[in-house]
VOPAGU-2260 file (C-alpha; in pm, 1 decimal, decimal comma):
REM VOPAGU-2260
SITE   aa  ch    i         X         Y         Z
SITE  UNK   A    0    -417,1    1933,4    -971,4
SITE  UNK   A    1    -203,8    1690,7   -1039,4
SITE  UNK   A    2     163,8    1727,8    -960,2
SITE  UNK   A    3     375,8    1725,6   -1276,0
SITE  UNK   A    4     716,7    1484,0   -1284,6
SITE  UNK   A    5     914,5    1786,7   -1235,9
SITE  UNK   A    6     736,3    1877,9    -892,3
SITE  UNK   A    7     767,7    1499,7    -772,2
SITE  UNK   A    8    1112,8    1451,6    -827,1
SITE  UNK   A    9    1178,7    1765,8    -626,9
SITE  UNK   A   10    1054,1    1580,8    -328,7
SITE  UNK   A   11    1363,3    1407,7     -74,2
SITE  UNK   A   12    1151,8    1090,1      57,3
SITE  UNK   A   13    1268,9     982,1     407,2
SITE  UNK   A   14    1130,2     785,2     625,7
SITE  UNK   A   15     909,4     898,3     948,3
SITE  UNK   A   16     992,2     660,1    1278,4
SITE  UNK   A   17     564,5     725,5    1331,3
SITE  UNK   A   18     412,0     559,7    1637,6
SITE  UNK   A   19      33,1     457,5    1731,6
SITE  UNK   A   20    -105,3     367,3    2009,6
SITE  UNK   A   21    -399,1     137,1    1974,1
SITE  UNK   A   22    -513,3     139,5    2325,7
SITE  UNK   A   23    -849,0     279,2    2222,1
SITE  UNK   A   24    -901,9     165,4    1888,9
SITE  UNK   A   25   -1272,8     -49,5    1898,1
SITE  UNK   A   26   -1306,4    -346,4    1693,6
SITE  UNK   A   27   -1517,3    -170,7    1455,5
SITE  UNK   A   28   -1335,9     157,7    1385,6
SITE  UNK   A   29   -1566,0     251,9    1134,9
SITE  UNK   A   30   -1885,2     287,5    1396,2
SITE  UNK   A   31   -2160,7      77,2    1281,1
SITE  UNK   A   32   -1963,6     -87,4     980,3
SITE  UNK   A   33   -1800,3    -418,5    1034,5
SITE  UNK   A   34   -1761,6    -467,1     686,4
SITE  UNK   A   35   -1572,0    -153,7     565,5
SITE  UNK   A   36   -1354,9    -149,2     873,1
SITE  UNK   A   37   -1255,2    -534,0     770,9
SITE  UNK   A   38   -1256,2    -450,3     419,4
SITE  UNK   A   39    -965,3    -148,0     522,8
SITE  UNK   A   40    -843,8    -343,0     754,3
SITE  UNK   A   41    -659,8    -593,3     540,5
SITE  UNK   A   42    -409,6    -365,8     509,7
SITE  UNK   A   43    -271,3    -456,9     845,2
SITE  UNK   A   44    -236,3    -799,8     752,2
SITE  UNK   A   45    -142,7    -860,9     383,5
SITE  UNK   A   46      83,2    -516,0     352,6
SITE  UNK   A   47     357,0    -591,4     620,3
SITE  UNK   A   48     494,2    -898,1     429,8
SITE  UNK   A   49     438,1    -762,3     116,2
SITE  UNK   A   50     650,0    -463,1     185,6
SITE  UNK   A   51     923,3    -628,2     388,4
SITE  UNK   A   52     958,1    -814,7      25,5
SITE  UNK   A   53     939,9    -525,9    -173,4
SITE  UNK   A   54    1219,4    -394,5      74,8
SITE  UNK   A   55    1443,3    -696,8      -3,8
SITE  UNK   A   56    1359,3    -683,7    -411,0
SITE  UNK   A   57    1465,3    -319,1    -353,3
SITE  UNK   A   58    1815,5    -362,4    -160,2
SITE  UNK   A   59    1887,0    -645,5    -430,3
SITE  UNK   A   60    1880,2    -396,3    -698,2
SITE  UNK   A   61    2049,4     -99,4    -549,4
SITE  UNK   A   62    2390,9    -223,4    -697,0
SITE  UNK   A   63    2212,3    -247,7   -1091,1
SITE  UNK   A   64    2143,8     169,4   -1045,3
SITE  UNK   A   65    2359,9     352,7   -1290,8
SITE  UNK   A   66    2119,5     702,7   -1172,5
SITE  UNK   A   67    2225,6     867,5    -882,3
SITE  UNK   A   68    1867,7    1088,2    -807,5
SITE  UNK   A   69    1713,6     723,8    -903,2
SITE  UNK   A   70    1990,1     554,4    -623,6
SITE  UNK   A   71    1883,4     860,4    -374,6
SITE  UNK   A   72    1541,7     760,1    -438,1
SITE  UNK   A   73    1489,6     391,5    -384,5
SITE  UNK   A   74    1699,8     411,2     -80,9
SITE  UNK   A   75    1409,3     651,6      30,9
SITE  UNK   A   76    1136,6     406,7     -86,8
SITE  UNK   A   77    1330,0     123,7     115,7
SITE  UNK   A   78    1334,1     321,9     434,1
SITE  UNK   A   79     906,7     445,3     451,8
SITE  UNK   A   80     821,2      92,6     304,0
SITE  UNK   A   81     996,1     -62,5     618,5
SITE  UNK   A   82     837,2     201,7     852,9
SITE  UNK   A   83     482,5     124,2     655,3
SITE  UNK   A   84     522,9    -267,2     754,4
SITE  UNK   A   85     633,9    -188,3    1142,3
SITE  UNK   A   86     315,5      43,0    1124,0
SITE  UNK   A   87      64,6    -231,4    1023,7
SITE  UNK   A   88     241,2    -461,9    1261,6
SITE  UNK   A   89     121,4    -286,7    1526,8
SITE  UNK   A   90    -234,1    -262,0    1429,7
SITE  UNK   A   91    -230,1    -646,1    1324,1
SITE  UNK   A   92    -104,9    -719,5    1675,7
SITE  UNK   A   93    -397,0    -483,0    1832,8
SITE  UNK   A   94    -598,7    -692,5    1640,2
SITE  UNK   A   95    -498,9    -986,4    1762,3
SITE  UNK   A   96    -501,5    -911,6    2124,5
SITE  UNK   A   97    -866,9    -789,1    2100,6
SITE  UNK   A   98    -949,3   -1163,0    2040,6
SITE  UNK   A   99    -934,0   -1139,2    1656,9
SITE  UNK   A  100    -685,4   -1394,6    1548,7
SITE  UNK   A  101    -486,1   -1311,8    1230,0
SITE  UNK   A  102    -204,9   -1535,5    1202,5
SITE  UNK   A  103    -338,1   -1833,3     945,1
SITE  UNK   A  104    -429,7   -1539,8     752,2
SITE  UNK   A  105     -95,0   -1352,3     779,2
SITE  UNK   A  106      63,3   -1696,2     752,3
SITE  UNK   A  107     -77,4   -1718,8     355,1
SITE  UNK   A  108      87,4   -1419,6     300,0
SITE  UNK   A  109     435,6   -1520,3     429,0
SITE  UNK   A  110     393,2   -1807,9     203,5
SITE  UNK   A  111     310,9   -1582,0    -110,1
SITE  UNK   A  112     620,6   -1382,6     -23,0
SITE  UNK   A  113     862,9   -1563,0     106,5
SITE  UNK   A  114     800,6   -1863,5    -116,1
SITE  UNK   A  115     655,0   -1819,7    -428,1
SITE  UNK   A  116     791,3   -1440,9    -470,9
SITE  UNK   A  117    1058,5   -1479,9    -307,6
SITE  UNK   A  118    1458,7   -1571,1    -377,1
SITE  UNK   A  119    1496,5   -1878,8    -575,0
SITE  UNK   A  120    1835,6   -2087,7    -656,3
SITE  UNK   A  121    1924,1   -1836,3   -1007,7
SITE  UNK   A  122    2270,1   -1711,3   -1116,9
SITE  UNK   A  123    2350,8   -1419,9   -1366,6
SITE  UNK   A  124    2123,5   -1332,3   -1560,0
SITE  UNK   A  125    1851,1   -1565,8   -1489,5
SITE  UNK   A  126    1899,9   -1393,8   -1142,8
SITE  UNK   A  127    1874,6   -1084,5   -1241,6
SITE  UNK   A  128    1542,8   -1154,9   -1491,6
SITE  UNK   A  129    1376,0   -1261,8   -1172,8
SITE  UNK   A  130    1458,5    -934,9   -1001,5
SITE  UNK   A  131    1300,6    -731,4   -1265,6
SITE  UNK   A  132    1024,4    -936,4   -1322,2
SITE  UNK   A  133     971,4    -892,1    -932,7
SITE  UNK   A  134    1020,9    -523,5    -955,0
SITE  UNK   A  135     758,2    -522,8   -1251,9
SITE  UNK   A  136     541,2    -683,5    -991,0
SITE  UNK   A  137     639,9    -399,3    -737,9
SITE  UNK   A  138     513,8    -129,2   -1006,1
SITE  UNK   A  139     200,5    -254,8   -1071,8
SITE  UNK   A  140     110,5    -267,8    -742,8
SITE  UNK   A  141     280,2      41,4    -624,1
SITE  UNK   A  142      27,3     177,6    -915,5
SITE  UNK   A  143    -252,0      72,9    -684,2
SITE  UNK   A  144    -132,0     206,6    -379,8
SITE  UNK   A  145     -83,6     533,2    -476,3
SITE  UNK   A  146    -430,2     577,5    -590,1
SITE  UNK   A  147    -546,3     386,0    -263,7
SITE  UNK   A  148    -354,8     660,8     -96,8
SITE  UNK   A  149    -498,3     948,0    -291,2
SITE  UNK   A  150    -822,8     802,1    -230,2
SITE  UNK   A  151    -801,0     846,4     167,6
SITE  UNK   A  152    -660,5    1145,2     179,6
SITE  UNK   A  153   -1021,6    1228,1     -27,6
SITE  UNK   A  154   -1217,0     995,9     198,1
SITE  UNK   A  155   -1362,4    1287,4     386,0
SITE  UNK   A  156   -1671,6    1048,8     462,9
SITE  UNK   A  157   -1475,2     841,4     702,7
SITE  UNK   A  158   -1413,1    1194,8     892,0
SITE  UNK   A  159   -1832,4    1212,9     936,2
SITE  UNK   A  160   -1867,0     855,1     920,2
SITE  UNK   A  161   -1666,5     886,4    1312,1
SITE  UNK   A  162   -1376,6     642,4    1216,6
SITE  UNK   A  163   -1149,1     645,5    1482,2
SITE  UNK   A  164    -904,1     927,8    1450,1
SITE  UNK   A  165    -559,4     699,7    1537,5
SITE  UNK   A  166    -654,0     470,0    1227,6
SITE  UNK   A  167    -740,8     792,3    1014,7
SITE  UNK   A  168    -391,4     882,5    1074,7
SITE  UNK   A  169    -207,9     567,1     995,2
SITE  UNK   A  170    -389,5     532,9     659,2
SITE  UNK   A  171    -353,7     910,0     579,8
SITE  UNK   A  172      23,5     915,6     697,6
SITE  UNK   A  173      71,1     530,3     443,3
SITE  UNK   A  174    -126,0     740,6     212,8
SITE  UNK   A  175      39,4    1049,9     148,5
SITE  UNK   A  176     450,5     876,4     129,1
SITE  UNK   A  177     282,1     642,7    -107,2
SITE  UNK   A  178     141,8     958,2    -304,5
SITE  UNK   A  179     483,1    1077,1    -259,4
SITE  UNK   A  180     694,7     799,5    -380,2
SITE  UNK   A  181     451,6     661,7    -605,0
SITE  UNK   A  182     677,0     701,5    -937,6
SITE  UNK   A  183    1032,7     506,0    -812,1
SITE  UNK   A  184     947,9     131,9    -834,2
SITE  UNK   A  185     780,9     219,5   -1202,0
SITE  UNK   A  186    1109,7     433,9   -1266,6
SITE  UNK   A  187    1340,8     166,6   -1126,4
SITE  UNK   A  188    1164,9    -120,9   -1327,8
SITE  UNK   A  189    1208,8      85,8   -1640,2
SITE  UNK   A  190    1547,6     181,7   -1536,4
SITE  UNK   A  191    1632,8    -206,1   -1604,1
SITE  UNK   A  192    1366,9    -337,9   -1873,2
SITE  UNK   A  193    1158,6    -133,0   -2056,5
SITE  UNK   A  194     981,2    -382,9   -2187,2
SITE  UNK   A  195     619,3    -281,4   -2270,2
SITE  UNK   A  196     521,8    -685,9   -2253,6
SITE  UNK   A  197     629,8    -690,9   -1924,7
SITE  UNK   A  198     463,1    -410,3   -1814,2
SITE  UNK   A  199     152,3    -515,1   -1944,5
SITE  UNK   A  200     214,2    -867,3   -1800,1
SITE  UNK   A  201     234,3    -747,6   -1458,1
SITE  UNK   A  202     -24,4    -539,8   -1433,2
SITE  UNK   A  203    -266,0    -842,7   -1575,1
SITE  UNK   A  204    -118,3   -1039,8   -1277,7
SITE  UNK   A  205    -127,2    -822,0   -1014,7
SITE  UNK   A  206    -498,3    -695,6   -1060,5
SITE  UNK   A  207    -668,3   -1000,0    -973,4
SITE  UNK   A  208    -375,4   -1148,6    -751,0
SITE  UNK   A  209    -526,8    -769,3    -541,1
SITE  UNK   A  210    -876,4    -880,0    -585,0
SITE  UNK   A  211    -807,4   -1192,9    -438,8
SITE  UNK   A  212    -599,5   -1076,3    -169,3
SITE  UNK   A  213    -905,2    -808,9     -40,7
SITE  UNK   A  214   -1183,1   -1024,4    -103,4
SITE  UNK   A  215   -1000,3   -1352,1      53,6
SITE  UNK   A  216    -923,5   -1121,3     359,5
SITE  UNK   A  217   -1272,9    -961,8     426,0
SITE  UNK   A  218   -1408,5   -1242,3     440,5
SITE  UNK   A  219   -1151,6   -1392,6     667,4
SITE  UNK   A  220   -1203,4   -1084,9     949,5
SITE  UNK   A  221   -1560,1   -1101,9     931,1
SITE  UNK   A  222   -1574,8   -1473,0    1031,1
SITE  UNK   A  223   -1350,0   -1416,9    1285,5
SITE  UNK   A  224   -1464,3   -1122,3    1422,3
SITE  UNK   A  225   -1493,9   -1165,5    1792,8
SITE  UNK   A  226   -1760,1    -893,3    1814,1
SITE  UNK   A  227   -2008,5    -957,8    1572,5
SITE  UNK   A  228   -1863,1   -1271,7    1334,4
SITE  UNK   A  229   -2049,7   -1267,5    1004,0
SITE  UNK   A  230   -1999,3   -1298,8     606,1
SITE  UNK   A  231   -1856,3   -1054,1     372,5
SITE  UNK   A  232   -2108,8    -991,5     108,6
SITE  UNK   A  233   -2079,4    -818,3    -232,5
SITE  UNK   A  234   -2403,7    -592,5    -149,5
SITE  UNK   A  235   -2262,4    -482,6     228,3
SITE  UNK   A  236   -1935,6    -359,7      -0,1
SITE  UNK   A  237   -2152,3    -143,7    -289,4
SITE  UNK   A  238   -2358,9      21,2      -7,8
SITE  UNK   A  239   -2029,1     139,1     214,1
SITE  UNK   A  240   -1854,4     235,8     -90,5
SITE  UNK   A  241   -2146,7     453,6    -212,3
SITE  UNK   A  242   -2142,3     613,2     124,3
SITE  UNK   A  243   -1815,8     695,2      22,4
SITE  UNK   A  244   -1610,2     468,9     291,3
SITE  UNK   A  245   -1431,7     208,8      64,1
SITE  UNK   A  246   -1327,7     317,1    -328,8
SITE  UNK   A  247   -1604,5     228,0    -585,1
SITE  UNK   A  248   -1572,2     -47,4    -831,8
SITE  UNK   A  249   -1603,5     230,9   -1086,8
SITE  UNK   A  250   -1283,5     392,3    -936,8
SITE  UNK   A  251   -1114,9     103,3    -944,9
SITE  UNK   A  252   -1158,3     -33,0   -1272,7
SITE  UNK   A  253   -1086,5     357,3   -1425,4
SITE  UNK   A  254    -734,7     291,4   -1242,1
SITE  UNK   A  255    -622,1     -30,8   -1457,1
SITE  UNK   A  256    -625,3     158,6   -1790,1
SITE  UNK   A  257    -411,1     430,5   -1754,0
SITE  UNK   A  258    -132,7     159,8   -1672,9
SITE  UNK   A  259    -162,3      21,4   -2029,2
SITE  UNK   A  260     -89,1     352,4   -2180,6
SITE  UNK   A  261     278,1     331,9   -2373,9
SITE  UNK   A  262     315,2     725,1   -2224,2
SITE  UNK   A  263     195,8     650,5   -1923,3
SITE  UNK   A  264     364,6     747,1   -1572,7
SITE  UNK   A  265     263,7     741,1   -1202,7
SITE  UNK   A  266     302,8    1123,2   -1173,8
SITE  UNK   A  267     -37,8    1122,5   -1373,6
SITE  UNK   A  268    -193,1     983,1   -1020,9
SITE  UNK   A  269    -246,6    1136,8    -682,1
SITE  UNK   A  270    -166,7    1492,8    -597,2
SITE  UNK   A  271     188,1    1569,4    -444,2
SITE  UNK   A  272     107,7    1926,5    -299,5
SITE  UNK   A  273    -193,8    1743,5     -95,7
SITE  UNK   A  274      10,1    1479,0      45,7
SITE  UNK   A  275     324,7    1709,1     145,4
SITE  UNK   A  276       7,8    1868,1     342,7
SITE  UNK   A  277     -93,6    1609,1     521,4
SITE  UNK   A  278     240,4    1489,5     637,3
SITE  UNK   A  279     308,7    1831,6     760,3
SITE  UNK   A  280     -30,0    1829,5     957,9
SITE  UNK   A  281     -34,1    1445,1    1052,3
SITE  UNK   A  282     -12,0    1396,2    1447,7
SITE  UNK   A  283     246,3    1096,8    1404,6
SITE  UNK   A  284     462,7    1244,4    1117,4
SITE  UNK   A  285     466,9    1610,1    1332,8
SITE  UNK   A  286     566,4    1365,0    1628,4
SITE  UNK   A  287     873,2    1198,2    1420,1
SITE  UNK   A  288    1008,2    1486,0    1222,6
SITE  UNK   A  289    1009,0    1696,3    1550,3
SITE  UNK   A  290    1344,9    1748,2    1744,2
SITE  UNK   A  291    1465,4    1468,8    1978,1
């Protein structure tokens, strides 16, 4: 079921100071599937950037919030996107040390960022059209993450697949706070602008600036794979997602249209009462919220 907007803004986010420890984690998480594991692992080294921005766009338009709930709420975005980024850090730098080098790669990131998303030389309200057309950026993607996070709480075929159970965690820990805060950057853009064009522009930027970003980086970890380096191939992705270990193209593509919907809203993806589950059963969320 999916949670209504009533049930989700019921829902205090704070951040969880998680830990991992990656002492264990094998190359190829995902036994016997160099491929998917690259595929997923991405994440580690396009998100951390990407978040620490959409943790500065955020703070930059805390002052423009005339909604107190909506104030309470992005300052509880700002805090688990932050923890998210330390989070991949971590498994980026595992990564690294295991002989798998991902700084050019992280380096192209910093770059989309930091310099062509990132603060330019604007006053008044030039300034503040490039925040919101920043934070329509942010709610576009955010639309993707949230089903990206529904989808591995679902993913019970990594469970049999044997993906390491550390990694599980991570992702299912991201997963579930971005199930849970899936609907502020959409209600903060349309807080300031509500703009259908704009909307609609995003989204037609953001999709295949995504596709780009996955497909650019797959292919980059499975060159560089110190264990077994090889190319990413469109056929190696079709067979692990119909094994049920990355989303299907099919899923994907049924995501984009929803967004284009005048009525839509983010509450109509992901499943709050599922996520609030898994942070309350998670091994590194347990580990934060318990008493010091």
């Amino acid at each position: 079921m999916t949670a209504t907007h009533e049930e989700h803004e019921q829902i205090v986010l704070h951040a969880r100071d998680v830990r991992f420890d990656w002492a264990s984690l094998p190359m190829h998480w995902i036994p016997g599937e160099p491929q998917a594991t690259h595929t997923i692992n991405v994440l580690h080294i396009a998100l951390p950037e990407g978040e620490r921005w959409f943790v500065e766009v955020f703070k930059q338009a805390v002052p423009l919030i005339r909604d107190e709930r909506l104030k309470e709420d992005v300052l509880g975005f700002i805090g688990q996107e932050a923890m998210h980024a330390e989070a991949h850090d971590g498994a980026a730098a595992h990564l690294e040390a295991a002989g798998l080098s991902v700084r050019p790669y992280v380096a192209q990131m910093e770059w989309l960022f930091r310099k062509l998303l990132g603060d330019r030389d604007l006053t008044g309200r030039a300034a503040e059209e490039w925040l919101v057309e920043r934070l329509g950026v942010i709610a576009a993607i955010e639309h993707y993450t949230a089903f990206l996070g529904q989808w591995v709480l679902d993913a019970k075929a990594l469970d049999a697949a044997g993906a390491d159970p550390t990694m599980l965690d991570l992702l299912r820990w991201h997963g579930a706070e971005e199930v849970e805060h899936r609907s502020v950057a959409y209600d903060l853009f349309r807080h300031l602008d509500r703009r259908y064009t704009r909307r609609v522009r995003s989204m037609a930027v953001v999709t295949p600036a995504l596709l780009w970003i996955f497909v650019r980086g797959t292919r980059f970890l499975m060159r560089n794979d110190p264990a077994s380096p090889g190319k990413a191939s469109f056929r190696a992705y079709r067979r692990a997602a119909k094994k049920g270990l990355l989303p299907t193209g099919r899923q994907l593509l049924r995501e984009i249209r929803p967004y284009f919907r005048r009525d839509y809203h983010p509450t109509e993806t992901g499943n709050t009462e599922q996520a609030v589950a898994y942070l309350a059963s998670s091994p590194a969320a347990q580990a934060a919220d318990a008493p010091k």
